[in-house]
Every structure is written in C-alpha cells, then in structure tokens.
C-alpha positions in Angstrom: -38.6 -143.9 -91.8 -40.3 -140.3 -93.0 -39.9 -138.1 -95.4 -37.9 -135.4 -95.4 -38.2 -132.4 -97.0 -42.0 -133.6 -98.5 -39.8 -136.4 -100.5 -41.8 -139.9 -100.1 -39.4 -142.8 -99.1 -38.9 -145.1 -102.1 -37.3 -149.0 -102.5 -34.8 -149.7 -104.8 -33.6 -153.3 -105.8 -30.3 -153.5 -107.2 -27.9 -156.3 -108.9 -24.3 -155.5 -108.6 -22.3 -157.7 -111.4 -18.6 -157.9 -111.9 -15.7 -159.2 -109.0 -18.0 -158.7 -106.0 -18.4 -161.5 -104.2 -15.4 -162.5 -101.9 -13.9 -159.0 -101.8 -15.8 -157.4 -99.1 -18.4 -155.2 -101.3 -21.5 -156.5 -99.0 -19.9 -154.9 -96.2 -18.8 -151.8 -97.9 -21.9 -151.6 -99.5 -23.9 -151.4 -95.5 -21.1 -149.3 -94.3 -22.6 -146.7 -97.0 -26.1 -147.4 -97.0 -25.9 -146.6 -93.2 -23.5 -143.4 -93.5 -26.9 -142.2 -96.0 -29.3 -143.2 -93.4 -30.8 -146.0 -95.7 -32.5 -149.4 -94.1 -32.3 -152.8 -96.5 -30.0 -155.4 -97.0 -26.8 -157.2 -99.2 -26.6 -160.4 -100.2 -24.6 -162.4 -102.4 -26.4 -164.2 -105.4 -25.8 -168.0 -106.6 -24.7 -166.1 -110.1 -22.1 -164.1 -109.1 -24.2 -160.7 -108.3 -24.7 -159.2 -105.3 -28.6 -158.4 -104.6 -28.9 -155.0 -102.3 -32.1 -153.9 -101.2 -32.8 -150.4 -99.6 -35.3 -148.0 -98.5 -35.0 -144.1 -98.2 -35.6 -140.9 -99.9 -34.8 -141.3 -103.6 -32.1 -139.0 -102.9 -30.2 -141.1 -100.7 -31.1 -144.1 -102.6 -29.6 -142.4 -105.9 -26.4 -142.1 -103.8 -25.9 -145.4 -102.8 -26.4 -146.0 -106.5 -24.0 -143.7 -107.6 -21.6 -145.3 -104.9 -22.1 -148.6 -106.1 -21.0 -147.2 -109.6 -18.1 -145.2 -108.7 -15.3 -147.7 -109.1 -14.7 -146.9 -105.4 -15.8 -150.2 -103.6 -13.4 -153.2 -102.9 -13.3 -155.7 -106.4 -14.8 -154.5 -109.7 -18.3 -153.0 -110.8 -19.0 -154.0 -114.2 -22.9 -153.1 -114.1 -25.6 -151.8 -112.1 -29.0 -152.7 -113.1 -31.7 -151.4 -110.5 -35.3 -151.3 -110.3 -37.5 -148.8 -108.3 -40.5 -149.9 -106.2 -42.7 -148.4 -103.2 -41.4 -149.1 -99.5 -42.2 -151.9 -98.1 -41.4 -150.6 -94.5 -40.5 -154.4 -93.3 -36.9 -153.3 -92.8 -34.6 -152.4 -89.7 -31.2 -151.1 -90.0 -28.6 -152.5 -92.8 -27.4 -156.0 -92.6 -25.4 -158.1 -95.2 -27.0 -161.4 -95.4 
C-alpha cells in the first residue's frame, strides 16, 4: 500500500459484538473492506466476536468502521470497540478466516 494524498497508512483492530457470527457478517465485512481498498482479515472469535483486522489510510479505515456500525450488515451490531496501531504491511488482499 501508499499513501495517498500525504495520509500515512494506519492498522486498525476491531471486535464486532452482538449476532455476528453465523449470519454472514465476515463476508460482508471483506466485501466492504475490499470496495475501500483496505488489506486485513475477519475472523470469528471463541466469544462470540468477530475479530477484523485492516490496513489503509485512516480514512478508509474510519469507513469500514462506520460500516461496521451502521446497522447495515447481516445479524446485529451491538458494539464496536477498536484499537489503532501502525501497519504492519504483512497483509495481501481481504480474506475471512
């Protein structure tokens, strides 16, 4: 990845709570980060949460964030609890795991 428009490229680490596992949200989830351009991952958590990983510009990465939180993906969003972190350029493309 580069930056685009002088923005750095940024990780974000979110946890996805609520009815999410079982209902297609990985996939949904992918089917965004890719229409944004991001790179990461989605995986399901032995909890209950679904774990999604992705590296972009902050910008796009807000958007997936905002996606996840728009009542807009298959089952039920309760919370979205992220954390922000510096790439770690290990990934390729967007895959649910």
């Amino acid at each position: 990845m580069s930056e685009v428009a002088g923005e750095p490229d940024v990780r974000v680490t979110a946890w996805v709570r609520g009815t999410v596992q079982g209902v297609g949200f990985r996939w949904w989830t992918r089917s965004r980060a890719l229409e944004l351009g991001l790179v990461g991952w989605a995986r399901n958590t032995a909890d209950g949460r679904v774990e999604v990983v992705a590296e972009g510009t902050r910008a796009r990465c807000e958007e997936l964030l905002a996606a996840l939180r728009s009542g807009r993906s298959p089952g039920s969003v309760e919370v979205v609890v992220e954390q922000w972190g510096a790439v770690k350029g290990d990934l390729v493309g967007f895959v649910e795991r």
